[in-house]
Residue frames as a rotation matrix with the C-alpha (Angstrom) as fourth column:
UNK 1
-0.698 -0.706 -0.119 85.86
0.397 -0.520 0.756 37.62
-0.596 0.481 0.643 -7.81
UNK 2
0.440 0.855 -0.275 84.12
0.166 -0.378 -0.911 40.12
-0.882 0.355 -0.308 -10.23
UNK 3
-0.567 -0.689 0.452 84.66
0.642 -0.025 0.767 40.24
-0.517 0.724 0.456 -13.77
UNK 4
0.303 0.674 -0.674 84.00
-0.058 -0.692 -0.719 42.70
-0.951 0.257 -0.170 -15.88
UNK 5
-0.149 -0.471 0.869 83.75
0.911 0.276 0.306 42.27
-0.384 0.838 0.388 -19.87
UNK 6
-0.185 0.307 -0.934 84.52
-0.483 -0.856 -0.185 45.44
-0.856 0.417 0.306 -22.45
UNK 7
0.733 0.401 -0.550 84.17
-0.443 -0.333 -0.832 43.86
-0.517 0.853 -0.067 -25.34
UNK 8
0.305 -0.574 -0.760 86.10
-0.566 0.532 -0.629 41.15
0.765 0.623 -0.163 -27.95
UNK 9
0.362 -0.195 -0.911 88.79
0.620 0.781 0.080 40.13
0.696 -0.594 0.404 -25.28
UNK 10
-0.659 -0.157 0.735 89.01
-0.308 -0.836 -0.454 42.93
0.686 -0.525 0.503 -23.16
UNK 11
0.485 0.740 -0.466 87.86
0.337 0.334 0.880 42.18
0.807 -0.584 -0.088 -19.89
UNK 12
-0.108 -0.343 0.933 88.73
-0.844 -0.464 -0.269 43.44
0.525 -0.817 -0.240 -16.06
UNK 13
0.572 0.208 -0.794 89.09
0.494 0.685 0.535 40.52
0.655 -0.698 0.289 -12.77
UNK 14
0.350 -0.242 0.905 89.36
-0.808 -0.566 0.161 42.06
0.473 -0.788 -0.394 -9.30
UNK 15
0.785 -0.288 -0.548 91.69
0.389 0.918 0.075 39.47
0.482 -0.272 0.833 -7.52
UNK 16
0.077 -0.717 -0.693 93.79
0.988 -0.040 0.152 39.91
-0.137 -0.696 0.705 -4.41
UNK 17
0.333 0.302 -0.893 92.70
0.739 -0.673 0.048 43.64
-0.586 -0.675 -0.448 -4.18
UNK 18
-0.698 -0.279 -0.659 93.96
-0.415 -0.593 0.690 44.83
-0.583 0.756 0.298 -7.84
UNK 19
0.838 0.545 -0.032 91.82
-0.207 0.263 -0.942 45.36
-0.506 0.796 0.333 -11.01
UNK 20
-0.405 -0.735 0.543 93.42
0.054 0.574 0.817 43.23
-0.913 0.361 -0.193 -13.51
UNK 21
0.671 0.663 -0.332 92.29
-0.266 -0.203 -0.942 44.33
-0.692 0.721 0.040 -17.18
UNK 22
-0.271 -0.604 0.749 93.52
0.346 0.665 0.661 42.17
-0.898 0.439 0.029 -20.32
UNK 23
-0.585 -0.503 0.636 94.28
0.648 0.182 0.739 43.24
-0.488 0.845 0.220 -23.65
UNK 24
0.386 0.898 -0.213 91.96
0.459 -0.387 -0.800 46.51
-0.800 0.211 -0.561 -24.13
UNK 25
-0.976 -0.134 0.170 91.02
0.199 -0.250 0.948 47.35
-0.085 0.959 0.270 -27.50
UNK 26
-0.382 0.634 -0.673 88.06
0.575 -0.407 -0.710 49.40
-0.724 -0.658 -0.209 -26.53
UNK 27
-0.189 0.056 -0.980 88.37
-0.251 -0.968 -0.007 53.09
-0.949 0.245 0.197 -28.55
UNK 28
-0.670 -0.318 -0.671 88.21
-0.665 -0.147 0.733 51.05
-0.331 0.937 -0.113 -31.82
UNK 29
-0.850 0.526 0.020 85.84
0.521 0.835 0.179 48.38
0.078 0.163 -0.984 -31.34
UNK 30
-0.286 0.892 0.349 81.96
-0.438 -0.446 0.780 50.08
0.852 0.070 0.518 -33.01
UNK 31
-0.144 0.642 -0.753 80.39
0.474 0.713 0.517 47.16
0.869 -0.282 -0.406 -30.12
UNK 32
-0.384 -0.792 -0.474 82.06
0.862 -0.124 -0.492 49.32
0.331 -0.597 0.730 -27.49
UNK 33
-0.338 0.043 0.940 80.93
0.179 -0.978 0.109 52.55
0.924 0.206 0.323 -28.19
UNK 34
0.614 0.676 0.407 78.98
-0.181 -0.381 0.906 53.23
0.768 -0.631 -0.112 -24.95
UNK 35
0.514 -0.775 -0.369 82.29
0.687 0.114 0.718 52.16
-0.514 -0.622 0.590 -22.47
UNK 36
0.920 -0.357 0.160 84.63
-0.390 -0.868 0.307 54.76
0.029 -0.345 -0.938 -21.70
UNK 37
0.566 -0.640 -0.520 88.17
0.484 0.769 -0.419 53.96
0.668 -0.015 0.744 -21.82
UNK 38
-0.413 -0.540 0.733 89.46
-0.231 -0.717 -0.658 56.98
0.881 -0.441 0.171 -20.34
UNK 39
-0.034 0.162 0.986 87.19
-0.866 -0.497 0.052 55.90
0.498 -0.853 0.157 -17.53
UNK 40
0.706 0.178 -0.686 88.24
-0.416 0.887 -0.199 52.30
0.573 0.426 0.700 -17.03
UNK 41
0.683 -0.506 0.526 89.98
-0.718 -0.336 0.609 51.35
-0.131 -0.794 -0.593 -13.81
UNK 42
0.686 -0.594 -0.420 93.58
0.264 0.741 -0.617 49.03
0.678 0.313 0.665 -14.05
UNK 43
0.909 -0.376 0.180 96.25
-0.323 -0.361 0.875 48.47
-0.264 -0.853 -0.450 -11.41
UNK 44
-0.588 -0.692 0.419 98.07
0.110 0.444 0.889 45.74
-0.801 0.569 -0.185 -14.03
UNK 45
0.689 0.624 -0.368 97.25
-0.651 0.310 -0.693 45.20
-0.319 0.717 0.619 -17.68
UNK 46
-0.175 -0.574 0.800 97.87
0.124 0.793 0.596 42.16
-0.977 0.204 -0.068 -19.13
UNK 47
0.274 0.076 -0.959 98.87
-0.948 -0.144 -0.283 41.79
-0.159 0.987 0.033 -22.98
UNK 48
0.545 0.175 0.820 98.79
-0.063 0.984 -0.168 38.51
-0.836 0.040 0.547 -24.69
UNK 49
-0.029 -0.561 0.827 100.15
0.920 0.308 0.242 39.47
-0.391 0.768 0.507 -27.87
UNK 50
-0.909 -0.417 -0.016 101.21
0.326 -0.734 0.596 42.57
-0.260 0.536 0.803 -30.62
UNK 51
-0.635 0.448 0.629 97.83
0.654 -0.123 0.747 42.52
0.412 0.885 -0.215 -32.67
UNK 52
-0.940 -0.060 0.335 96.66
-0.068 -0.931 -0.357 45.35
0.334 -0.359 0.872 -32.39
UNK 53
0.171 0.958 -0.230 92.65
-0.088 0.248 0.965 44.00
0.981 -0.145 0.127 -31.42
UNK 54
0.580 -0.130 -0.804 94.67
0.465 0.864 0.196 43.66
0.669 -0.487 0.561 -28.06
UNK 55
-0.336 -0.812 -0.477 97.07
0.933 -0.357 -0.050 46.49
-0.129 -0.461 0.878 -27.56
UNK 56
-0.019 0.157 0.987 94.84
0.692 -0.711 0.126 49.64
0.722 0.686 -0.096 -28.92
UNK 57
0.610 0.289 0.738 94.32
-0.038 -0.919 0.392 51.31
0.791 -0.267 -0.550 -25.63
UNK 58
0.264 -0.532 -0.804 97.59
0.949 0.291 0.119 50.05
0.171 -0.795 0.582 -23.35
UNK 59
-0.207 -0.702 0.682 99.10
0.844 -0.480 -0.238 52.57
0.495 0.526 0.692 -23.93
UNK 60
-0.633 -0.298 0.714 96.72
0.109 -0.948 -0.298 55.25
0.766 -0.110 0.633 -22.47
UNK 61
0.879 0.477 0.019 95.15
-0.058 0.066 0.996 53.53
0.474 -0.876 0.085 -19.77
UNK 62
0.341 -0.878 -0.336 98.35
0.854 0.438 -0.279 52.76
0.393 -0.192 0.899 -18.70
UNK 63
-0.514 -0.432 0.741 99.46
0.314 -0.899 -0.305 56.63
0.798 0.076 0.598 -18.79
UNK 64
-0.407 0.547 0.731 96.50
-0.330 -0.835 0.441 57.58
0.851 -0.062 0.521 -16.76
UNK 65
0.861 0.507 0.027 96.63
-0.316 0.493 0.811 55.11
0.398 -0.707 0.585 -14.20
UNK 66
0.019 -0.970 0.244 99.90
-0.990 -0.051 -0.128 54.24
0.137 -0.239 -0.961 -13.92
UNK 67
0.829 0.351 0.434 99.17
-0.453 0.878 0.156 50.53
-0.326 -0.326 0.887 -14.32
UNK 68
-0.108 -0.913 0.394 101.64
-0.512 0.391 0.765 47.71
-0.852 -0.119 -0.509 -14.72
UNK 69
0.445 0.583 -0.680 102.02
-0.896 0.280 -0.346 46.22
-0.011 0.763 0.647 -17.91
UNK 70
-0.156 -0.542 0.825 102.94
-0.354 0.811 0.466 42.15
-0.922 -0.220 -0.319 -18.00
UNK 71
0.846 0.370 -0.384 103.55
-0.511 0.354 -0.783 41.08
-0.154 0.859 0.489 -21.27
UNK 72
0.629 -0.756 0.179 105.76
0.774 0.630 -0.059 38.25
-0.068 0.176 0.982 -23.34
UNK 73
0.020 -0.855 -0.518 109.17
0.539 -0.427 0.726 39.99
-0.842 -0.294 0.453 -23.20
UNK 74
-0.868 -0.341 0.361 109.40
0.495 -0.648 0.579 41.67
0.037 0.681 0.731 -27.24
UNK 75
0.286 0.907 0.309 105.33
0.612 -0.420 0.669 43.43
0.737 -0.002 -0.676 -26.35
UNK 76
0.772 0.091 -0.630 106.39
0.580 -0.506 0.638 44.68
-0.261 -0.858 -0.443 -23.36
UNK 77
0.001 -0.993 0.114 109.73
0.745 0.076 0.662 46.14
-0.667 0.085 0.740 -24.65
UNK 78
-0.348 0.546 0.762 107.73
0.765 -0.305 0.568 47.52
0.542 0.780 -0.311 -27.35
UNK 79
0.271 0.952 -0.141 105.74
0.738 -0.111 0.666 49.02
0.619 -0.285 -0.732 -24.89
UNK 80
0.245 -0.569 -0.785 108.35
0.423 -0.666 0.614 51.16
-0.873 -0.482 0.077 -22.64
UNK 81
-0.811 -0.250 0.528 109.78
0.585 -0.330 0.741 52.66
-0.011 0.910 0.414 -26.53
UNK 82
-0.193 0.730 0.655 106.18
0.694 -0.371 0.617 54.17
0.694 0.574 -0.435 -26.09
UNK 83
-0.195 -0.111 0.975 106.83
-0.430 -0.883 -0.186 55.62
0.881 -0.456 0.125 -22.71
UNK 84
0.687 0.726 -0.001 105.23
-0.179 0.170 0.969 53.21
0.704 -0.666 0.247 -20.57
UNK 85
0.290 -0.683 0.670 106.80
-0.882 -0.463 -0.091 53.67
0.372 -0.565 -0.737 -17.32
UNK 86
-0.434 -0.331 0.838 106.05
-0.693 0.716 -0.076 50.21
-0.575 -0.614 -0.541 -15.66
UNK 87
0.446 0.241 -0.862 106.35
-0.652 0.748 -0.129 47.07
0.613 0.619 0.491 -17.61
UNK 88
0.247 -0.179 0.952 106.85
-0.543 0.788 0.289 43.78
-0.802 -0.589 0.098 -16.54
UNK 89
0.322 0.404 -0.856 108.14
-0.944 0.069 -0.323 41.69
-0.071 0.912 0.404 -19.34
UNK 90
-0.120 -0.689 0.714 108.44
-0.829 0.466 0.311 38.39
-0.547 -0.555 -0.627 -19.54
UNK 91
-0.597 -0.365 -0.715 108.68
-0.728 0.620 0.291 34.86
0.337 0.694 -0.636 -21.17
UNK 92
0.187 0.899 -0.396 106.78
-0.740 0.394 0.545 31.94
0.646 0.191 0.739 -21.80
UNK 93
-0.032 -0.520 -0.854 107.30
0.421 0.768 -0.484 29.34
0.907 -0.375 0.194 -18.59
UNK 94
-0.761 -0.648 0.020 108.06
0.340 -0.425 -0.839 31.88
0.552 -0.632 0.544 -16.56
UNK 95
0.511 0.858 0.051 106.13
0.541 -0.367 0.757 33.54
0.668 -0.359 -0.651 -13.47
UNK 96
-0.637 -0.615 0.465 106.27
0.248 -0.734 -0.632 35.93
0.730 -0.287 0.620 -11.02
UNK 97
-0.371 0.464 -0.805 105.16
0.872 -0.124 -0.473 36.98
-0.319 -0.877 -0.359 -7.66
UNK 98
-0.492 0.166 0.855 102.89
0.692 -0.521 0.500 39.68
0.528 0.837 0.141 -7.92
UNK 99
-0.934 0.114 0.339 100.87
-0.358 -0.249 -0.900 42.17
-0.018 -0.962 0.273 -5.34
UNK 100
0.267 0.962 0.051 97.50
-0.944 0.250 0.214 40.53
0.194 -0.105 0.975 -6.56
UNK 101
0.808 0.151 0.570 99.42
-0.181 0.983 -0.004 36.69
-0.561 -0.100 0.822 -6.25
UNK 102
-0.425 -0.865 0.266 101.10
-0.103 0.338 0.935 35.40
-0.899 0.370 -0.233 -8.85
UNK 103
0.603 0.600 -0.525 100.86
-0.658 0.003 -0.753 35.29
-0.451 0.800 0.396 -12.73
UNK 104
-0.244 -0.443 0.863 102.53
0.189 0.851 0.490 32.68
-0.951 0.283 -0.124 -15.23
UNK 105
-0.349 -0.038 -0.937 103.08
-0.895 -0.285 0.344 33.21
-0.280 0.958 0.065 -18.90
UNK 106
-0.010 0.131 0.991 101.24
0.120 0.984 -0.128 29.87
-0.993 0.118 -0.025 -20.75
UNK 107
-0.823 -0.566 -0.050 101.96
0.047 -0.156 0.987 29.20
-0.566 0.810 0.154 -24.46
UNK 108
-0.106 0.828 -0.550 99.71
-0.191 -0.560 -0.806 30.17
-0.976 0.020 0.218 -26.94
UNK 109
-0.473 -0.302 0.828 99.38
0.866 0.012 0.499 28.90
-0.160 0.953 0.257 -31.02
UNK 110
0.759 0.476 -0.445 98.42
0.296 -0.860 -0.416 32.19
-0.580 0.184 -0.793 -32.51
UNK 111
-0.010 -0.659 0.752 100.68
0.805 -0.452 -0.385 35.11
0.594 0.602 0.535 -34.38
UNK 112
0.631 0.118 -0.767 101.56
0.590 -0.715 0.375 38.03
-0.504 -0.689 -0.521 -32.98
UNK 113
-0.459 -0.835 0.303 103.63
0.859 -0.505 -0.090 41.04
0.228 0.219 0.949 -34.34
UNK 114
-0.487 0.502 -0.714 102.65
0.315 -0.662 -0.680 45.04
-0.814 -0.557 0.164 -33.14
UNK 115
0.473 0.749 -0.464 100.60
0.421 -0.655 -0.628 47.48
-0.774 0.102 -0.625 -34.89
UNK 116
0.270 -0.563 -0.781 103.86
-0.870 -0.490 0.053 49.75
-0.413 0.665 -0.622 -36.56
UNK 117
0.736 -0.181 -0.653 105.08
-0.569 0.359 -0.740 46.08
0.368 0.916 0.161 -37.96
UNK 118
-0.082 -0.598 0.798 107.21
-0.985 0.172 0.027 45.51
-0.153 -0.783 -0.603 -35.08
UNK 119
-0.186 -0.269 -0.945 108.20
0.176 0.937 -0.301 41.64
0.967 -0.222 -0.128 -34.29
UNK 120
0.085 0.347 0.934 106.17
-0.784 -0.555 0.277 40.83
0.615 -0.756 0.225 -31.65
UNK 121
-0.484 -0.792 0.372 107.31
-0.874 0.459 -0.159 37.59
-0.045 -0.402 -0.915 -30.53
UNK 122
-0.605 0.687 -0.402 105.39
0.454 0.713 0.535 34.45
0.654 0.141 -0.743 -29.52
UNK 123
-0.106 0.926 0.362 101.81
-0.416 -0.372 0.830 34.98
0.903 -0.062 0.425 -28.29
UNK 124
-0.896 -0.289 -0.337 100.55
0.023 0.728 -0.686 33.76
0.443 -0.622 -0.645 -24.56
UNK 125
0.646 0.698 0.307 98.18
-0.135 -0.291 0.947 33.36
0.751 -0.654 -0.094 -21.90
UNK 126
-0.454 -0.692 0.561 98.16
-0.590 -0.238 -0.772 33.51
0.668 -0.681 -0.300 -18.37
UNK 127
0.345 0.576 -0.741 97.49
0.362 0.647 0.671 31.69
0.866 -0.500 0.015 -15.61
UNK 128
-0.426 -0.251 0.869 97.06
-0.470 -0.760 -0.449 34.18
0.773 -0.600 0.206 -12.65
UNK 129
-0.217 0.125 -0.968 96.68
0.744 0.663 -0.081 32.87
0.632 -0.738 -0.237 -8.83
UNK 130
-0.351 0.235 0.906 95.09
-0.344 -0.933 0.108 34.84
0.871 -0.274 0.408 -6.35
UNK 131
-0.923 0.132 0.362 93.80
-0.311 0.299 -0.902 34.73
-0.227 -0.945 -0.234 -2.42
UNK 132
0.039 0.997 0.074 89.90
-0.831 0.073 -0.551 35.04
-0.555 -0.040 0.831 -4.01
UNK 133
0.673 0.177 0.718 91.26
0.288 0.831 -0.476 31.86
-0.681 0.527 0.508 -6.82
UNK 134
-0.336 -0.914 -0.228 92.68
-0.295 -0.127 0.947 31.25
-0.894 0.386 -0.227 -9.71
UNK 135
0.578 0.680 0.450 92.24
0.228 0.395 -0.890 31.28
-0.783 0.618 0.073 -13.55
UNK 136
-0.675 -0.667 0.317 93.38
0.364 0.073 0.929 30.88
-0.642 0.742 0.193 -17.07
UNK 137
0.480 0.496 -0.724 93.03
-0.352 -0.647 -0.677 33.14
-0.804 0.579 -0.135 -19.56
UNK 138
0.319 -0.650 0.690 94.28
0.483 0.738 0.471 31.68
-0.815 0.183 0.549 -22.55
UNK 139
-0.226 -0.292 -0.929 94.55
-0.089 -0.944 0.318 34.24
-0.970 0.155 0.188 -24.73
UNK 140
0.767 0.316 -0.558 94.11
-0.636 0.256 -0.728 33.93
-0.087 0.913 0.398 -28.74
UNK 141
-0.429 -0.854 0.296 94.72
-0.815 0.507 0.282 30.58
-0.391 -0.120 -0.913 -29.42
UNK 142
0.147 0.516 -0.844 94.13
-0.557 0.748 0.360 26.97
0.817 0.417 0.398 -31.06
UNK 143
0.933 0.129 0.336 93.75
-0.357 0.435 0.826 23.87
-0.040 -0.891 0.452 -28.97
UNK 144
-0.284 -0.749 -0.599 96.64
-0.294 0.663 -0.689 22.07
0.913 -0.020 -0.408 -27.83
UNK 145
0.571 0.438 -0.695 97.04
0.191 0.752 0.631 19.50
0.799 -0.493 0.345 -25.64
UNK 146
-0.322 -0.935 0.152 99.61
0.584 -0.322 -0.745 21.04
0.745 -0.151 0.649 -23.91
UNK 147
0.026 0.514 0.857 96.45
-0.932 -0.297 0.206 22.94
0.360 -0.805 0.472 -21.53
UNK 148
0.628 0.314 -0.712 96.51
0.304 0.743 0.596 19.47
0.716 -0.591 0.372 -19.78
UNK 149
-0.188 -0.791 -0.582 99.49
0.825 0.194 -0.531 20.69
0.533 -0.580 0.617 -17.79
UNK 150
-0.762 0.087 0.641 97.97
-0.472 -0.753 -0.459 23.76
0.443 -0.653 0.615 -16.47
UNK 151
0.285 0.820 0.496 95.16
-0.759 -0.122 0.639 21.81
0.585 -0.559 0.588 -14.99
UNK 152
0.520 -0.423 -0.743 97.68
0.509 0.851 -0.128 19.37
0.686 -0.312 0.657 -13.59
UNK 153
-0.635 -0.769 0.074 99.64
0.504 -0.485 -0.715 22.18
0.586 -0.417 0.695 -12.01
UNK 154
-0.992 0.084 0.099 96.41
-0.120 -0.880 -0.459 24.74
0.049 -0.467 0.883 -10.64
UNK 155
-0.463 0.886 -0.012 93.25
0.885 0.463 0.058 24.44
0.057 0.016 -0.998 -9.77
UNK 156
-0.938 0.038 0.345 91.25
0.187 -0.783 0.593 26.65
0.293 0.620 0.728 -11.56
UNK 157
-0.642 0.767 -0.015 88.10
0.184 0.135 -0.974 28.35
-0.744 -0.627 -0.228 -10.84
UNK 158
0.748 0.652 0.125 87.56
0.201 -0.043 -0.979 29.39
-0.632 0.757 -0.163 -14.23
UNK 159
-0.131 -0.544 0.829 88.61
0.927 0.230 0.297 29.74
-0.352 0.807 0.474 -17.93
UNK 160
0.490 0.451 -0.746 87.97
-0.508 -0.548 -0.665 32.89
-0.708 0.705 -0.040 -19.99
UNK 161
-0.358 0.072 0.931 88.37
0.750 0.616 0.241 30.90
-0.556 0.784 -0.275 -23.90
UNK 162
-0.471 0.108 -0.875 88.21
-0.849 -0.323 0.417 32.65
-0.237 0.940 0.244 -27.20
UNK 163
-0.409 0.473 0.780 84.77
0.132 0.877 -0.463 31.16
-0.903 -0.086 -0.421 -28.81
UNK 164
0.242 0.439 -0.865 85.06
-0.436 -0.747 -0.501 32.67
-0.867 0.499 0.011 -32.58
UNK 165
0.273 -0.468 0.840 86.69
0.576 0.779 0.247 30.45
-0.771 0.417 0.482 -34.51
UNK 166
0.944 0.256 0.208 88.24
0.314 -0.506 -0.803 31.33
-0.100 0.824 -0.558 -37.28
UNK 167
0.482 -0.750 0.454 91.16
-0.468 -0.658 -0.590 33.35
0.741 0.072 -0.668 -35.86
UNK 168
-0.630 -0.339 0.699 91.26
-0.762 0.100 -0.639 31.35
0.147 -0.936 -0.321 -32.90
UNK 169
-0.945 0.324 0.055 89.64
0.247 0.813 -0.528 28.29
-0.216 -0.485 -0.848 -31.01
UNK 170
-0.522 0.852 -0.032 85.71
-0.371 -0.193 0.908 27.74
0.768 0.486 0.417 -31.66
UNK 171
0.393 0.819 0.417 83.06
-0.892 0.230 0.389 26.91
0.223 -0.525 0.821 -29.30
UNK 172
0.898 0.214 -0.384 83.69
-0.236 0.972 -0.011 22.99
0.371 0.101 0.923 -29.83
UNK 173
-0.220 -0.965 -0.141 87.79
0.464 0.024 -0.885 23.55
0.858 -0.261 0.443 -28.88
UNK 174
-0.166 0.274 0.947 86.94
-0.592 -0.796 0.126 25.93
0.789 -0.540 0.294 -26.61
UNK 175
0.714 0.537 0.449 84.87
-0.690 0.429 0.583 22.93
0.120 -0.726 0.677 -24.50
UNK 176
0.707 -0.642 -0.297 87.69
0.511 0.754 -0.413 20.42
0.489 0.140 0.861 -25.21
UNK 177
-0.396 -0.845 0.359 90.41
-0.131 -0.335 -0.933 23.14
0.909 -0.416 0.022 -23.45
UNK 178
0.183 0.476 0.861 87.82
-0.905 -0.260 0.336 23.67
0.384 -0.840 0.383 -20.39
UNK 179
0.745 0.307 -0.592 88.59
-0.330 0.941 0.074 19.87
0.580 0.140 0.803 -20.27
UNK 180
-0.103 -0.977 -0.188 92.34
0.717 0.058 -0.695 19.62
0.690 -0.206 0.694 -20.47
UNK 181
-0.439 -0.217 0.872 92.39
-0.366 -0.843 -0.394 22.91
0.821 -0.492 0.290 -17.90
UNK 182
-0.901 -0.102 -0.421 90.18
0.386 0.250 -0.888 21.20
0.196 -0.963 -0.185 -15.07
UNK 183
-0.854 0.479 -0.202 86.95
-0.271 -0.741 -0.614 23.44
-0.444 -0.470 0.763 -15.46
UNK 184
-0.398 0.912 0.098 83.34
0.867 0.409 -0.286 23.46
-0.301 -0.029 -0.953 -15.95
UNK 185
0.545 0.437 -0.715 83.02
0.332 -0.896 -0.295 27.67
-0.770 -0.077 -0.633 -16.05
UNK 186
-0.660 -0.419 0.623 84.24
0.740 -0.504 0.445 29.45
0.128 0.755 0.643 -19.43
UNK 187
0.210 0.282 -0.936 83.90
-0.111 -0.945 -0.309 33.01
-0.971 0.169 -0.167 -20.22
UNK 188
0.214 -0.307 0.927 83.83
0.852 0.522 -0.024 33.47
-0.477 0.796 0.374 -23.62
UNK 189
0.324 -0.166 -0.931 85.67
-0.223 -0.970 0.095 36.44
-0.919 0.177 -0.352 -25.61
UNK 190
-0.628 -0.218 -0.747 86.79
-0.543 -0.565 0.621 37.69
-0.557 0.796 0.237 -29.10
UNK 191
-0.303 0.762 0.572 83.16
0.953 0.227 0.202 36.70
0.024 0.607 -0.795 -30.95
UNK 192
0.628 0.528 0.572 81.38
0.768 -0.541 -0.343 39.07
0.128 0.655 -0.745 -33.18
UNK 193
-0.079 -0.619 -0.781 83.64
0.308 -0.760 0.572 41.89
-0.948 -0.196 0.251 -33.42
UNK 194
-0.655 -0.579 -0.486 83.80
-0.503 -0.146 0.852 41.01
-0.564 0.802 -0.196 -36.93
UNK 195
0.284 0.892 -0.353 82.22
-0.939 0.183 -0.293 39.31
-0.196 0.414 0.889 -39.43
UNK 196
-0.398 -0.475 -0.785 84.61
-0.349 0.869 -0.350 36.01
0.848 0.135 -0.512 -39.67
UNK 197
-0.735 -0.163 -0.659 83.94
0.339 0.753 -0.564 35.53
0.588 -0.637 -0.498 -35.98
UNK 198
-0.309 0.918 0.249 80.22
-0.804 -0.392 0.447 35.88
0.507 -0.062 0.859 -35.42
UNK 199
-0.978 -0.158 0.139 78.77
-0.210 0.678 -0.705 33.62
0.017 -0.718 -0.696 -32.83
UNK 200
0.360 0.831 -0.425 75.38
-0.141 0.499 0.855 31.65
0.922 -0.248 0.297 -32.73
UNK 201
-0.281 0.017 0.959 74.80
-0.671 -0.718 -0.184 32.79
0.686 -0.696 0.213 -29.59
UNK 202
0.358 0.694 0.625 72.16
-0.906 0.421 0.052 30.12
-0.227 -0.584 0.779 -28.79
UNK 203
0.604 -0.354 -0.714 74.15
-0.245 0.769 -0.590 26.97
0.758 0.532 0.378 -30.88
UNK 204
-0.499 -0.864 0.071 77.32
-0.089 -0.031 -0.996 27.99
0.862 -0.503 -0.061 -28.27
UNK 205
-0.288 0.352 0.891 75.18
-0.883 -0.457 -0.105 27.76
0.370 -0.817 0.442 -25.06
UNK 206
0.543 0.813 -0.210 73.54
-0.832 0.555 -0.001 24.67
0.116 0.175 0.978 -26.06
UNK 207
0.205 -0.972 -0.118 76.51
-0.205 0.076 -0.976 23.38
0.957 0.224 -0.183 -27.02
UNK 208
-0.676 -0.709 0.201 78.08
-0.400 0.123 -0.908 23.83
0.619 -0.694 -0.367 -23.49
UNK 209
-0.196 0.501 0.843 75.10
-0.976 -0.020 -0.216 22.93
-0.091 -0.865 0.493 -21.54
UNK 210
0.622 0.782 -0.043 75.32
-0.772 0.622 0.131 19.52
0.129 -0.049 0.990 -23.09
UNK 211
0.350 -0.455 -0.819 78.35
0.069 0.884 -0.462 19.16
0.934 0.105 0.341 -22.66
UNK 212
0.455 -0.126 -0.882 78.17
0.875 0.245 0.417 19.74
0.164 -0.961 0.221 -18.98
UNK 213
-0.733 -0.581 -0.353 79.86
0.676 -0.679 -0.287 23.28
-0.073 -0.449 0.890 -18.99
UNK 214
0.555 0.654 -0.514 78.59
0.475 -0.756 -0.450 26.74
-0.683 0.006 -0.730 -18.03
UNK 215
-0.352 -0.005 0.936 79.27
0.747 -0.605 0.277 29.06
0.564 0.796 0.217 -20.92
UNK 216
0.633 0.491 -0.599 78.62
0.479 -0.856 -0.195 32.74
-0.608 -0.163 -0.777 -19.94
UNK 217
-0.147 -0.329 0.933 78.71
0.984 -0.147 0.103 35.06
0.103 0.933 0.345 -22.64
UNK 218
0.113 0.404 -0.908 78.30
0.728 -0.656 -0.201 38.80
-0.677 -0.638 -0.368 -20.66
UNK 219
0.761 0.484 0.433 77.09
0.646 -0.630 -0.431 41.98
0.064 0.607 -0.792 -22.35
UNK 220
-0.469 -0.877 0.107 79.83
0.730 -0.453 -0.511 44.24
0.497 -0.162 0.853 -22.85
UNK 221
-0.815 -0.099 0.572 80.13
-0.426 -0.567 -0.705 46.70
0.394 -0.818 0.420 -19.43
UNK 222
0.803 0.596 -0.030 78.13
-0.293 0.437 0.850 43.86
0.519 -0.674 0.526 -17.55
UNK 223
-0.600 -0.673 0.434 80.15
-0.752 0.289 -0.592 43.34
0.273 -0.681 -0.679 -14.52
UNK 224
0.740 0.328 -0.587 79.72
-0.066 0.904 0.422 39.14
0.669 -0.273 0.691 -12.66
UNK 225
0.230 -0.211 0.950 80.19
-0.880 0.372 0.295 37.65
-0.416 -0.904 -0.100 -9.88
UNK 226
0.604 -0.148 -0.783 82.54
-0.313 0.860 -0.404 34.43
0.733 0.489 0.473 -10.59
């Protein structure tokens, strides 16, 4: 599989022969500047939650591709009210067959409402299954123990893990989910955007390499092989 990061927690995974791109928030993010959104390919987009670090460009990649959107059930709702033609919405538990595999809502601690103020339900991740593998994105979240059942249920080839703390899971959670999930490979997303959730690059590497995990931390528009 190839992944491809834009930036915060925007990222693309080709899997079972669709680009899969999660939560872009591209057009607003200064780190970004040099990625194109208009020129950003998507057959689905996944949305974890309302906030708007997450939902800024569904909307018109969506339009211009005609991609599917899969979100928790009041984001996606939200989302057709804006025009989008194809939405998938759905609920936390739940999955669905998909043409790249299959995808599963997984719970998430976080907040979530939209952008206009909207009630955006409960945050999630996913845990998507494909012919090339399978992986969990967990979206913006704290730890819970509660990731022990997705690595009881799927065998994962990777994580992608929020490593900013602050808003979400740090580095040090971060390794402790990669646990409970079954893995060894994290991606890490939504660091430095901001100033709350600035990352010691070299601390967070160190960090994983001692505790036995790989950490990769890709330049935004660096595409990998995972």
């Amino acid at each position: 599989m190839k992944l491809t990061y834009y930036g915060h927690a925007c990222f693309a995974v080709e899997a079972g022969g669709k680009t899969l791109l999660f939560d872009p928030f591209i057009t607003p993010n200064p780190l970004a500047e040099k990625i194109d959104a208009g020129k950003i390919p998507a057959d689905f987009i996944l949305v974890s939650h309302g906030h708007g670090d997450h939902v800024a460009d569904v909307v018109a990649i969506a339009t211009r591709t005609g991609a599917t959107v899969i979100a928790p059930y009041e984001v996606g709702c939200w989302f057709e009210a804006k025009g989008v033609k194809r939405v998938q919405s759905m609920n936390h538990g739940g999955g669905a067959e998909m043409p790249f595999g299959r995808v599963k809502l997984s719970a998430a601690v976080h907040s979530s409402s939209l952008p206009d103020g909207s009630y955006g339900g409960n945050p999630c991740g996913f845990v998507v299954e494909s012919p090339d593998g399978s992986f969990y994105y967990s979206g913006d979240t704290a730890l819970t123990s509660d990731m022990r059942f997705i690595g009881e249920q799927t065998k994962l080839r990777f994580a992608v893990l929020p490593v900013g703390d602050f808003f979400t899971m740090g580095i040090d959670d971060a390794l402790r989910a990669a646990d409970l999930v079954g893995v060894t490979r994290i991606v890490g997303v939504h660091y430095d955007t901001f100033p709350p959730i600035k990352l010691d690059h070299a601390a967070a590497l160190k960090a994983a390499e001692a505790d036995g995990k790989e950490l990769l931390l890709p330049k935004i528009g660096e595409t990998i092989e995972i």
